[in-house]
N, C-alpha and C positions, 0 to 999 in steps of 0.2 A: 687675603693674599691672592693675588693673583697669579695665576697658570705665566709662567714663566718661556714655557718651553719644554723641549725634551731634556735639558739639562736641568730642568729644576729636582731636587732630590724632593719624594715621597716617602710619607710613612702613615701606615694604619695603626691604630689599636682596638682591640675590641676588649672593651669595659664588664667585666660579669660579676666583680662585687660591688654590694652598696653599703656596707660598713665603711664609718670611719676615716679609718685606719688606710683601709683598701683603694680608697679615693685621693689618696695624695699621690701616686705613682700616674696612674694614665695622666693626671692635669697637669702634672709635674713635668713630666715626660713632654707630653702635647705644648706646652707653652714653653717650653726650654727648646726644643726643635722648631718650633713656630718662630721663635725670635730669632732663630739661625737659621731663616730663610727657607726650611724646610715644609713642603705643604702637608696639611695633618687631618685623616679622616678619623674622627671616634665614633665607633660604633656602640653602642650601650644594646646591651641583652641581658636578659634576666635578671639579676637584683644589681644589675649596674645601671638600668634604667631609673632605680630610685632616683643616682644624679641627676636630672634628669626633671626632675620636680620641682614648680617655680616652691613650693618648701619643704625645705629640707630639715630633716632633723635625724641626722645622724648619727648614729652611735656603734660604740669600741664593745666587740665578744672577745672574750678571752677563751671562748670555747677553741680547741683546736691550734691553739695559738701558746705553745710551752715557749718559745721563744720570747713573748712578753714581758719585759722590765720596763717599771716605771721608777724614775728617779725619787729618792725618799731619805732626806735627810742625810745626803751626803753619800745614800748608800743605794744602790737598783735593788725593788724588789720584783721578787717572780710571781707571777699571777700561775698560780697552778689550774691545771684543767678541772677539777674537779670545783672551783670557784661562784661558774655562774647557776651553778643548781642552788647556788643561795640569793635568794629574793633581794633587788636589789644591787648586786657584785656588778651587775654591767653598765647600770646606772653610776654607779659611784666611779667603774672605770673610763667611764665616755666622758664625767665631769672632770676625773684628773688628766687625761689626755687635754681636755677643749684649754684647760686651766695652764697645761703645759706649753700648750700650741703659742695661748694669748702671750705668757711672758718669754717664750721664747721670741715672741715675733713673726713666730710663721704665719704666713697669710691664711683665709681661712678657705675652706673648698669652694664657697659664694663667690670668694676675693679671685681663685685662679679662674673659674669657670668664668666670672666674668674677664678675666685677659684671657682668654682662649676664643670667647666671643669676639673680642676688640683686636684679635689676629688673627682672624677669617677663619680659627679651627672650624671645617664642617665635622657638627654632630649630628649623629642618623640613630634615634631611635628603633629599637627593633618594634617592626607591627605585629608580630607574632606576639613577642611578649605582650604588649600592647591588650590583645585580643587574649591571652592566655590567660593573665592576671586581672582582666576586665579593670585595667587601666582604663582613663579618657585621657585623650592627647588636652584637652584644655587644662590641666594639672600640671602639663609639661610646661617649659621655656618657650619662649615663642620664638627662637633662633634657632629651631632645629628641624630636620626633616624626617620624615618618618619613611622608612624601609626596612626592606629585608638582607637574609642571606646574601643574595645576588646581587644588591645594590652595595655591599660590602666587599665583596666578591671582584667588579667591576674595579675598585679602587684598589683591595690588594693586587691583583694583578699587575699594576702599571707600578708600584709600590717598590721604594728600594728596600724598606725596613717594614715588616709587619712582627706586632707585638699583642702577646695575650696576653690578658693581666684580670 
């Protein structure tokens, strides 16, 4: 997308979970505002830089997550906190989420990232994380740039909407 002007509307987000779950909101966000002409910077920091990875392999905790229900034979059940201390529970829950995803038809986090790419979302890895998790940017996407605080910083400022997520 191209800089419009001072009337073009902005918005940031900055990306801090790499679960699952937690990956449907910024790309959701980012590509839904992208396609209503809004320019979109995502910043990824700490296990939001997972996204972030040409592979991914994501997966659904139940830990800290009481709100949890997965549909189940007509009836939601609750994944209780006390679940993923059983070997296994968060595997079985990342396949019922992927499984729910495929036959609902939601696209997959590959499918949004890539239209976020093909609508000029700028993503800006964090280099701190980067260096903190001894990451190597050649694991990354090759569409994104790598900065910091300030270079996120820079963008929220002129921002009409900054969101953490």
């Amino acid at each position: 997308m191209l800089d419009a002007g001072e009337n073009t509307k902005k918005m940031t987000i900055i990306v801090t979970k790499g679960t699952l779950d937690w990956a449907y909101p910024p790309f959701i966000l980012g590509t839904t505002a992208a396609a209503m002409d809004v320019e979109v910077t995502m910043f990824f920091t700490f296990y939001g830089l997972q996204l972030l990875k040409k592979d991914l392999d994501l997966k659904v905790s139940t830990l800290g997550n009481p709100a949890m229900q997965m549909p189940m034979g007509g009836m939601h059940m609750s994944m209780p906190n006390i679940m993923p201390m059983i070997p296994g529970v968060d595997r079985m829950t990342t396949t019922m989420m992927k499984n729910l995803i495929k036959k609902k038809g939601v696209a997959s986090i590959e499918e949004l990232r890539e239209a976020a790419i093909e609508s000029d979302v700028k993503m800006i890895g964090c280099q701190m994380t980067l260096d903190l998790f001894e990451l190597d940017r050649k694991d990354m996407i090759d569409e994104i740039q790598i900065g910091g605080a300030a270079t996120w910083m820079e963008e929220a400022a002129k921002s009409d909407i900054n969101l953490y997520i």
